[in-house]
Every structure is written in structure tokens, then in C-alpha cells.
C-alpha positions in Angstrom: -2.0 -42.5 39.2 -3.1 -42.1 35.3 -0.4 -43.4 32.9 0.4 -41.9 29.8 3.1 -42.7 26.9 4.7 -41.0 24.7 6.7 -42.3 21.6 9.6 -39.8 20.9 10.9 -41.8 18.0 7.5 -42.5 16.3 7.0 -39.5 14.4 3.7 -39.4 12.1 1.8 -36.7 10.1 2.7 -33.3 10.3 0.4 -30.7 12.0 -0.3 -28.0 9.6 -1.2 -24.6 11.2 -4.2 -24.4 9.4 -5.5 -26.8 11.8 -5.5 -23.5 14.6 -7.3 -21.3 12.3 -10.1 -19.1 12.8 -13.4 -17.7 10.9 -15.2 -14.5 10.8 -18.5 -13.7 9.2 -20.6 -10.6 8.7 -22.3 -11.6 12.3 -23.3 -9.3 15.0 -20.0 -7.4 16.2 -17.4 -10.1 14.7 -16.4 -7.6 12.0 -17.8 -4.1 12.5 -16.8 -3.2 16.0 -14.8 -6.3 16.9 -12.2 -6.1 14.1 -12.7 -3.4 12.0 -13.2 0.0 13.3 -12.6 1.7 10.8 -10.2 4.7 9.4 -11.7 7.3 11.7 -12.3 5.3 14.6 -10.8 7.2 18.2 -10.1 3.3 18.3 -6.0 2.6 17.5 -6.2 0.8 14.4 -3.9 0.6 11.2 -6.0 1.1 8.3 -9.4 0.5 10.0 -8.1 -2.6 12.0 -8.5 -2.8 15.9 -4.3 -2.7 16.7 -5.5 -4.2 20.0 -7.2 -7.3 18.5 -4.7 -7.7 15.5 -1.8 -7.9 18.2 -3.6 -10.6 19.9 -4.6 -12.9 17.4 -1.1 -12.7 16.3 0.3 -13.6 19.5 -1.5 -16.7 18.7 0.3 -17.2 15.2 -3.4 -17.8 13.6 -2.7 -19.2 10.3 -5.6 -18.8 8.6 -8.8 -16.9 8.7 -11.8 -17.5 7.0 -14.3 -15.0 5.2 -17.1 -13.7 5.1 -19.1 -16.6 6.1 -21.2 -18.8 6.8 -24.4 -18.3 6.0 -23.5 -15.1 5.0 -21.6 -16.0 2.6 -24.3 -17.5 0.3 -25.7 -13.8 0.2 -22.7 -11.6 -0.4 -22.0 -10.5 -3.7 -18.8 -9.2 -3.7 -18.8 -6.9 -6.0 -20.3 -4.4 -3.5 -17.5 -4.6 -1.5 -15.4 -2.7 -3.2 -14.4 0.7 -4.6 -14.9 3.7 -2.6 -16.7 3.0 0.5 -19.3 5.5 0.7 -20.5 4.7 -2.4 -20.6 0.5 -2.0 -24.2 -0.7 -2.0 -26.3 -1.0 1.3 -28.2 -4.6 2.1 -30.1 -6.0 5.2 -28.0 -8.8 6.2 -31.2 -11.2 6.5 -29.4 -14.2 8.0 -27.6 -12.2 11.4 -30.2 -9.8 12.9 -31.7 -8.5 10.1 -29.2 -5.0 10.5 -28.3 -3.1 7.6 -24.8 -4.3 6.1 -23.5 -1.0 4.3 -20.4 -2.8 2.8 -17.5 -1.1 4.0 -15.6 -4.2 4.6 -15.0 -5.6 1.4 -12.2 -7.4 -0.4 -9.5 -5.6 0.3 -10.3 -4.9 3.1 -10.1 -8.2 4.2 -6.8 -8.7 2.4 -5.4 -6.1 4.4 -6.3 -7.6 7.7 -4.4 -11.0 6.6 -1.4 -9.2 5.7 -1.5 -7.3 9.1 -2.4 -10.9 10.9 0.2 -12.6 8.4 -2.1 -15.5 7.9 -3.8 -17.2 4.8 -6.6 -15.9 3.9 -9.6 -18.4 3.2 -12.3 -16.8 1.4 -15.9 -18.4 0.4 -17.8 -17.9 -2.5 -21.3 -17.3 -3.4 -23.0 -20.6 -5.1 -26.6 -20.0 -2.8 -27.3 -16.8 -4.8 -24.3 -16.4 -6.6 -23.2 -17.7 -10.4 -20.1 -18.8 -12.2 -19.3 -15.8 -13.4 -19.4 -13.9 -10.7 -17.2 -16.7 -8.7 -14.8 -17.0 -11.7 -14.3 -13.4 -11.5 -13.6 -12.8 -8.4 -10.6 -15.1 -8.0 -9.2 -13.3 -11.6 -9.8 -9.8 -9.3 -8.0 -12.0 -6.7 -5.2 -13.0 -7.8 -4.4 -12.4 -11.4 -1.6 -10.7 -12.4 -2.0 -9.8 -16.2 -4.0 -7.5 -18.3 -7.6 -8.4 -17.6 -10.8 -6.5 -16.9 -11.0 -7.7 -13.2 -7.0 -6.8 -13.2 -7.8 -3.6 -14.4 -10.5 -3.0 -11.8 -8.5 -3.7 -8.8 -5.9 -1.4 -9.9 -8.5 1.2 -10.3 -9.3 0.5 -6.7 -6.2 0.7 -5.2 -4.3 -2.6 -5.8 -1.9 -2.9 -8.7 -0.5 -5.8 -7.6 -2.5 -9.2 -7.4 -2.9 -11.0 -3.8 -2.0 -15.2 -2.8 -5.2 -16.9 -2.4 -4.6 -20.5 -1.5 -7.8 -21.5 -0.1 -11.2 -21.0 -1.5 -14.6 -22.6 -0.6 -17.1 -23.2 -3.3 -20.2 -22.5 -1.3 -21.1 -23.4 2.3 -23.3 -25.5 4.0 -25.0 -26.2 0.8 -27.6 -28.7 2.2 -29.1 -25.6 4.4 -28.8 -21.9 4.3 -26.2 -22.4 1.2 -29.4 -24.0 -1.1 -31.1 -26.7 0.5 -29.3 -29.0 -2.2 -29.5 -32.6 -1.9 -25.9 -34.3 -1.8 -26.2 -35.8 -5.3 -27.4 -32.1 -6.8 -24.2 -30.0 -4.7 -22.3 -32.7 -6.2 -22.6 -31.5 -9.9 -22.9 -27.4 -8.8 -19.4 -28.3 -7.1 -18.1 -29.8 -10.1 -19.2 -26.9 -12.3 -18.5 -24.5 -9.9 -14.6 -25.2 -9.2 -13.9 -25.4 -13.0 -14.1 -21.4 -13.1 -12.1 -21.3 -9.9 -8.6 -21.0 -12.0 -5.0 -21.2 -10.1 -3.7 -17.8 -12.0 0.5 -17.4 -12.3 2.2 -19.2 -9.7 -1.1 -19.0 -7.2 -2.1 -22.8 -6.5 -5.8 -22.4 -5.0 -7.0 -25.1 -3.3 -10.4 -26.2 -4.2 -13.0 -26.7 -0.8 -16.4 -28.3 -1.5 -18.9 -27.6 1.2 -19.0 -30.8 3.1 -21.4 -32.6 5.9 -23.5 -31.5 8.8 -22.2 -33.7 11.7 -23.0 -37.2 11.3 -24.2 -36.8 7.8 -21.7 -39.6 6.6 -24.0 -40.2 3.3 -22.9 -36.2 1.9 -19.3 -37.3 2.4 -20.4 -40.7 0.2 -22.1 -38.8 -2.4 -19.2 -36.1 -2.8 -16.5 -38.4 -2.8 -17.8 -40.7 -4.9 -19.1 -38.4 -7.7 -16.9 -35.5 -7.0 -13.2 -36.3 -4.8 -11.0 -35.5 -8.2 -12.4 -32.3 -8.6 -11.7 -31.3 -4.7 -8.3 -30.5 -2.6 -10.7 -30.1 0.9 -14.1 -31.3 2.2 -15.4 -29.4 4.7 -17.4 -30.7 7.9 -19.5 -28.6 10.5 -20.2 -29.7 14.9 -20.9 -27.4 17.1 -21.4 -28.5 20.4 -24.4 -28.0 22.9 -26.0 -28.7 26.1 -28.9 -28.9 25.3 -31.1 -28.7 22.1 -31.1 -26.1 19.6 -34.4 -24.0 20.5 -32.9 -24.2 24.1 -29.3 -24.6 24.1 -28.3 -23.7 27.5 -26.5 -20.8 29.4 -22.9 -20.1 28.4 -22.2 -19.5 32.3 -24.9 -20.4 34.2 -24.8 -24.8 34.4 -25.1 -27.6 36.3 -22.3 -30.5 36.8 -24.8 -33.0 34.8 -24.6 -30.1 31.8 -20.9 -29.6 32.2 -20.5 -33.6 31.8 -23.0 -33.6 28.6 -21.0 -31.1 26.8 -17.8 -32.3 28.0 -19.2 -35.7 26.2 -20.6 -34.6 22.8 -17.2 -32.6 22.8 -15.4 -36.2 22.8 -17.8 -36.7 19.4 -15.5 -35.0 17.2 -13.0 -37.9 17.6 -15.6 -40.6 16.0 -17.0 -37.9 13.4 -13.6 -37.2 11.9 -12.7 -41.1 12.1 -16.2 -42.0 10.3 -15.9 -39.0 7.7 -11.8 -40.0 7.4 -12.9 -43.9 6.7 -15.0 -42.7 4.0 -12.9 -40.3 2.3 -10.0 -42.9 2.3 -11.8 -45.4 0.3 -11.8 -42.8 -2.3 -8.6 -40.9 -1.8 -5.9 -43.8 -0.1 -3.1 -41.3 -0.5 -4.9 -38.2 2.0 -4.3 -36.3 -0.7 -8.1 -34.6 0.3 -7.9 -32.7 3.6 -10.8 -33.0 6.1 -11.5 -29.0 6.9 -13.6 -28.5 9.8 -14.3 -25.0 9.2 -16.7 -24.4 11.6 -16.8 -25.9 14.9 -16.9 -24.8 18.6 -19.8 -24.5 21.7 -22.7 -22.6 20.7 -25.1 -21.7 23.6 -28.0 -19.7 23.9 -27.0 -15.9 23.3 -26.8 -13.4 26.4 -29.4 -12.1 28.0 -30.6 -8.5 26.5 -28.3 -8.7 23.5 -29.6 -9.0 20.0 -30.3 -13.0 19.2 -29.2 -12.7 15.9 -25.5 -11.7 17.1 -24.9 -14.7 19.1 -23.2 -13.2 21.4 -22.1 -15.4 24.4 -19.6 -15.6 26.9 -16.8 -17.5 27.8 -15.8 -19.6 30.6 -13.3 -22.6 31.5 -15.7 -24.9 30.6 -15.4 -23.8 26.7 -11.5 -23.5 27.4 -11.6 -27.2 27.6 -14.0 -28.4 25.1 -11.2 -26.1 22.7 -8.0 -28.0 24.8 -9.7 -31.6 24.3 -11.1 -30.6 20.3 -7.7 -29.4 19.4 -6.1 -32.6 20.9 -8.5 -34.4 18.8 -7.4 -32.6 15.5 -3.9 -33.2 16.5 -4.0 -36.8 16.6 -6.0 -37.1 13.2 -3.7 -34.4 11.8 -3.1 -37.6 8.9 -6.7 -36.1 7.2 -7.3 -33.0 9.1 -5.7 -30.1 7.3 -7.7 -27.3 8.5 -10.0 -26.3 11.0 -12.0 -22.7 12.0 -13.0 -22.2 15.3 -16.5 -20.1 15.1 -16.0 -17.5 15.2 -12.9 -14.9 16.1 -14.4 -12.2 18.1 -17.8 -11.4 20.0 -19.5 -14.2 18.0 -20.0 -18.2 19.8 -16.6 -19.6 21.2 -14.3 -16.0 20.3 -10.9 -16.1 21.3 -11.4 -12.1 21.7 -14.7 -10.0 23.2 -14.5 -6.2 22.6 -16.7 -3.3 23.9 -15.8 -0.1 23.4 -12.3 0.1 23.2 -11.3 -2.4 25.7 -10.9 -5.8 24.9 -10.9 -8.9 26.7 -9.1 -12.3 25.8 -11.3 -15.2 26.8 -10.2 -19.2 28.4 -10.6 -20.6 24.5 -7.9 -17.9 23.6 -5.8 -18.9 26.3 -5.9 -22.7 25.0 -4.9 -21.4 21.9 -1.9 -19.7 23.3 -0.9 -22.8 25.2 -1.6 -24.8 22.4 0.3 -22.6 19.5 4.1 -24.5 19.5 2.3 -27.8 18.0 1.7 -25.7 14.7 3.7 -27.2 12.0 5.3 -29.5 14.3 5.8 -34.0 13.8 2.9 -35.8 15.9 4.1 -38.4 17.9 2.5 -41.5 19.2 0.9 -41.3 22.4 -1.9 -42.5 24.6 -3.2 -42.0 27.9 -4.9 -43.9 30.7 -7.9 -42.8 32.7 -11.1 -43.0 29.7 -12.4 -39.5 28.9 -11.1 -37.6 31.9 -7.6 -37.0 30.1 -6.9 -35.6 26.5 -3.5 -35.0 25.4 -0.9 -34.3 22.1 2.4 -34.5 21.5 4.8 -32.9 19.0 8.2 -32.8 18.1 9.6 -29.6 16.1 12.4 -29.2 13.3 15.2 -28.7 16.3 14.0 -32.0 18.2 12.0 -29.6 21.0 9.1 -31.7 22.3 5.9 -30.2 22.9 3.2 -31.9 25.5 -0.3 -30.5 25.8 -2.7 -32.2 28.6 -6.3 -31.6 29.9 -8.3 -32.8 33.1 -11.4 -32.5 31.6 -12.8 -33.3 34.9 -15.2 -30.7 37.1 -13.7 -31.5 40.1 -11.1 -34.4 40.4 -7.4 -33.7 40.0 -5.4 -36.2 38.0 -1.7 -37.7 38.9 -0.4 -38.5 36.1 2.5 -40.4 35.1 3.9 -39.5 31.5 6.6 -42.2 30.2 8.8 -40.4 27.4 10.2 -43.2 25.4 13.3 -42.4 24.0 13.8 -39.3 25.4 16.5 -38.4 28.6 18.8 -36.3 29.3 15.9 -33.3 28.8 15.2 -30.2 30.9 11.4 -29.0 30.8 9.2 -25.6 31.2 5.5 -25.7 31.5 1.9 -23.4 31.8 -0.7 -23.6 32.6 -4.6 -23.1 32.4 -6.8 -23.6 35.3 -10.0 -22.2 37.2 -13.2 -23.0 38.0 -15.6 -24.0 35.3 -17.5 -21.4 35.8 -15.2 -19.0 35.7 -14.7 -16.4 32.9 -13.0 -12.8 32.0 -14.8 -9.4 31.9 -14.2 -6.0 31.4 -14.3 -5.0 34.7 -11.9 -8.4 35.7 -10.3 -9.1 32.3 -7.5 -11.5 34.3 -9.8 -13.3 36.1 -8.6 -16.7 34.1 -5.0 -16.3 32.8 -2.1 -18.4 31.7 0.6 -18.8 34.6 3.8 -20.8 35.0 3.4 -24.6 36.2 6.2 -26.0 38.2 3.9 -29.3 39.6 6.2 -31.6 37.8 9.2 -34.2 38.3 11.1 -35.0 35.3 12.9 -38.3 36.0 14.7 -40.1 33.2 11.9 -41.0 30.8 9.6 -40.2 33.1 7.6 -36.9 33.7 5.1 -37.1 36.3 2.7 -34.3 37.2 -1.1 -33.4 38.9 -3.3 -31.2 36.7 -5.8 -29.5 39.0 -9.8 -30.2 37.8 -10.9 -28.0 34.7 -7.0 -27.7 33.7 -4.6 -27.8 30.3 -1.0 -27.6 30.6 1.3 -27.3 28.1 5.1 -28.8 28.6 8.3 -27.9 26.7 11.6 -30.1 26.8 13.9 -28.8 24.4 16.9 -30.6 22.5 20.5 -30.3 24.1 22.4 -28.1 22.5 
């Protein structure tokens, strides 16, 4: 028997939404063919967007989404994104697969998607091959609601009106395919950057500077040191892997010894977010600086016969469970965590969503996010749990007193009895789901319900106690609302 706790009356930092956000680049079929279809398409879609895919993601109340890259990012110039489409310049997109990139999802696209998705959109600029100018002038196209020349432009093209732009990234991965900068350089370009990245009318922006590489705790010195006043988010990249990055391993074909190794550089996030977070405090005591891991999930070696620049892989329960343990972890440092972007949306790494044609499939990771989606918003409370790295779990506690209880067995093939003590809380009824299925096992097109969410009534609620067994490879989620 595994005991847990939770504290009911200890209620701590809020978990913001954003933290169960998503990213989608100009990679492989992530946009063209994944999301957008396009006007014409046979494909149901509302003004170019897949209806199947848009009702999905938001059945999962994603928050935020972020766009268009990634490395891509660093080479778009947006500015050819927009006008009429057939006439919007044509480029090779040199980073993903070298395939031509003919533009014709742009800006407003992309605006229009977050409005159907009703999420935040979280757009990154250009500093790799972009300038100030061209950064400046596309949050005044954005968002500003005057007489201007990039006003005036956007009404030409469509949009009278100016859109909300709360988050904006000022370059990405700037120590790689954003520039190769040193820490110290990015440092001043981030500085002179963000000064031309105005908050126009009533539309606060916040202000991201591209932050570390995994353990890279020196960038996350140099920036917040030289740069935290100038910042409202750092970012921080980790992707997880089997094995190394020339040979990272097969997204469905592994052995128990590679299940365990990802299963334990998944646990990593925890110590990178509390090393980055002791740094960034020293600097900013208040949190006023949120920790935005914009880019993180398993990235394994693409599938066989499909273009290696699309990074295309599948999706089994053993990825449902790195996402159930990683968004446990986020949870439970939701004090500095204020965003995260799981990479990336559809048919690109860990994709909540994989299309073909015009079927669609919803992968395990999706799933986790479904089980997962009450804690958005919601007052963490305390809690801790027996049992080392085999068991993960969250708790929340909403506006109306409802608490919410997600737990994993991040274990291959052991079940786990656990015994959850509720302090402070009786008198409560419960509901529960549940995720479970062999590690290997994922969703196709021929078998698209091969793993699926499904009640779970495994439990015994006794007083403060809630006792339950989560099968191997398994994330429940439990509900015990308020009396009324």
C-alpha cells in the first residue's frame, strides 16, 4: 500500500491554463494538412481550418498556442504572410525538409484559428534574421488600433479591427538555430529588441526572452542578471529521449530498460525547473517572471519511410505518461511556471492529434490532456505521495470548492494500491477516469480507439480517505465536488 496526502485547506499558487498550452510550427504536416486545409479543401473546415481538429483541441480547453516556431521562426518574415494568398511570396523552408513554404498561412490566418480555438495566441518574432523594425511593426499590425501605416495595411487586408496579443517571444532558441548568440550577446539584442515591442491601447503584451537549453543554468544567470527588468517570461526547452540524439530510439518499438530511461529523464523536468526557479528568484523574489517551457515533450527517431525533416512519430502509452508525470510536475511548480507548449499540436513529436487524409486520430498524450484539463485555473494544494518515482500526482481545488486529483503509475508492469488521505475534506462524493493500456500500445487509423479514456470505479471513498489501485502504465483523474 502507497500512501499519499492531500492538504484541502492548504491552498497555494494558482494554475494558469497556459501551463496546458500547445505549439505549432511551419513543420512537416503540423500546419498544412494537419490544421489548415484550406478554403477549398473537400476537408470540413471553417475558413480553411480542419472542423475536426479545431473541435478537438477545444475539447481540451487549450489555452494557448504558439506560432510559427521554433526554428522556423527565426526565418519567417512575416510580411509574406499576408495579403492575398496567391500572390504571398514562396520560400524553401530550410530548417523542416527543405519543402517549399508558399505562405498561405500567415497572420491572420493564424488569428483566425485562435478565435475558432478561443485560446491566446503566442506569437514569436524574427531576431535570427529579422530587425527591429520589422518586429516593431508587426505588433503595431497586431494590435494597434489608431491611424497608422501597419493599421492601415491590415484593414486593406481584411481586418479593420486590431487583434489581443498578450504573449510575444522575442526570438527563440537564440544560442542555436535563433543566432548562435552567446548568453551575454542575446542579453543586449533582448534588451533592444523588446523596447520596439509596444503594449498599444488597452493590449498588455507580455515580453518572452528566449531562455535555456536544458541544464544551461549559466543563460538563465546571464539573462536575469543583465536583463530580468526588461522580461515578463523566460523560456526553457527539454525534450526527452531514449537514447542520443543521432539515434534516439523508436517511438513504438522498446525495451523495458528504454521504457525505464525515459520514464527517468522524464522525472528531470522536476530538478530543471527547481534549478532555473532558484536562479530566477534571486533576481525576481516576487515571481513576478514566469518560467515558460515552450517547448517540451518525447522526441524519438521519425517513422520509418516518412520524410526526416517532418518528425513524424507515433504515439503510445508510454508518451501518455511521460505528458501525465510532466504535467504533474508543472502543476506542483505552478509558483514560477506560467506557461508551457507541448511540441508540437498535430503530426509533429508528442501531437495530441495525427491526421491523414480526412480522418483523424486522437493519440494517449491527448487523452492526458483531457483527463488533466479541470486543474486549469484551479488553487494547488499540498500534497505528496509515497512509493519514489513510480507515483506522480496533483491536486486542485476550483472557485466552487470541487477538488480535482490526477495520479499516474508510471510503472511498466506493477499495479499500485494506493491509499490517498484527504485532510480536511468529508462528507464528499467522487467520479473518476481513467487512462490505461499497455505501453506499447497506441491509436491508428484503422483502430483509432485502441487507447481511450473510460470510467474508473476501482475506488473506496471513506471519510478522509480515498483508496484506489491504478493498473501499470495508468493516469486517473478523480472529482469530489462541494455539497450543495
Amino acid at each position: 500500500m502507497i500512501s499519499c496526502t492531500v492538504n484541502t485547506t492548504s491552498r497555494r499558487s494558482r494554475i494558469r491554463p497556459e501551463i496546458y498550452g500547445h505549439f505549432s510550427e511551419h513543420l512537416g504536416r503540423c500546419i498544412y494538412n494537419g490544421i489548415f486545409v484550406g478554403k477549398d479543401s473537400p476537408i470540413p473546415n471553417t475558413n480553411g481550418m480542419r472542423n475536426d481538429v479545431v473541435a478537438a483541441l477545444r475539447n481540451i480547453r487549450i489555452p494557448v498556442l504558439r506560432w510559427p516556431g521554433g526554428c522556423f521562426a527565426d526565418e519567417y518574415h512575416w510580411m509574406d504572410g499576408i495579403g492575398p494568398q496567391e500572390s504571398r511570396k514562396r520560400m524553401v523552408n530550410t530548417n523542416w525538409g527543405g519543402v517549399v513554404e508558399d505562405n498561405s498561412f500567415g497572420t491572420h490566418e493564424f488569428m483566425e484559428l485562435c478565435r475558432q480555438l478561443g485560446c491566446q495566441p503566442y506569437i514569436n518574432g524574427n531576431v535570427g534574421s529579422g530587425t527591429v523594425r520589422e518586429m516593431s511593426e508587426w505588433m503595431e499590425y497586431l494590435t494597434f488600433d489608431g491611424v497608422s501605416p501597419m493599421a492601415e495595411l491590415r484593414a486593406q487586408n481584411g481586418h479593420p479591427e486590431a487583434w489581443k496579443v498578450k504573449y510575444f517571444g522575442v526570438g527563440n532558441e537564440t544560442w542555436g538555430c535563433g543566432g548562435s548568440m552567446r548568453a551575454e550577446y542575446y542579453a543586449d539584442v533582448f534588451r533592444r529588441y523588446q523596447t520596439y515591442v509596444r503594449s498599444y491601447g488597452d493590449n498588455q503584451v507580455c515580453r518572452i526572452a528566449s531562455g535555456a537549453s536544458n541544464d544551461d543554468y549559466h543563460w538563465t544567470q546571464v539573462l536575469m542578471e543583465q536583463a530580468a527588468k526588461y522580461m515578463d517570461g523566460l523560456t526553457m526547452h527539454y525534450y526527452v529521449l531514449p537514447g542520443v540524439w543521432e539515434h534516439k530510439g523508436s517511438a513504438t518499438e522498446f525495451t523495458p530498460a528504454e521504457y525505464e530511461i525515459t520514464m527517468e529523464k522524464a522525472w528531470f523536468m522536476d530538478e530543471l525547473i527547481t534549478r532555473h526557479s532558484q536562479i530566477m528568484d534571486r533576481y525576481d523574489p516576487e515571481q513576478r517572471i514566469g518560467l515558460i517551457v515552450d517547448e517540451w515533450g518525447c522526441w524519438f527517431d521519425v517513422e520509418p519511410g516518412t520524410n526526416p525533416g517532418f518528425l513524424y512519430q507515433q504515439n503510445t502509452m508510454r508518451d501518455a505518461m511521460v505528458a501525465a508525470l510532466t504535467l504533474n510536475i508543472f502543476n506542483q511548480h505552478s509558483d514560477r511556471v506560467s506557461m508551457a507548449n507541448l511540441a508540437q499540436t498535430v503530426n509533429v513529436l508528442q501531437s495530441v492529434i495525427l491526421t491523414e487524409g480526412d480522418r483523424m486520430v486522437l493519440t494517449p498524450t491527448y487523452h492526458i490532456f483531457d483527463l488533466y484539463k479541470e486543474h486549469q485555473g484551479n488553487r494547488l494544494l499540498e500534497s505528496s505521495a509515497e512509493g519514489g518515482r513510480q507515483i506522480t500526482l496533483s491536486a486542485s481545488v476550483n472557485e466552487e470548492g470541487t477538488v480535482h486529483l490526477t495520479a499516474a503509475n508510471l510503472s511498466m508492469d506493477a499495479p499500485a494500491e494506493l491509499d490517498c488521505l484527504l485532510e480536511g475534506l468529508t462528507g464528499r462524493t467522487a467520479s473518476a477516469r481513467i487512462l490505461t493500456g499497455p505501453p506499447h500500445a497506441f491509436n491508428t487509423f484503422e483502430a483509432p480507439e485502441t487507447v481511450k479514456l473510460a470510467a474508473f470505479t476501482g475506488f473506496a471513498l471513506e471519510g478522509e480517505h480515498l483508496r484506489f489501485t491504478l493498473p501499470p502504465c495508468s493516469a486517473a483523474a478523480f472529482t469530489l465536488p462541494r455539497e450543495q
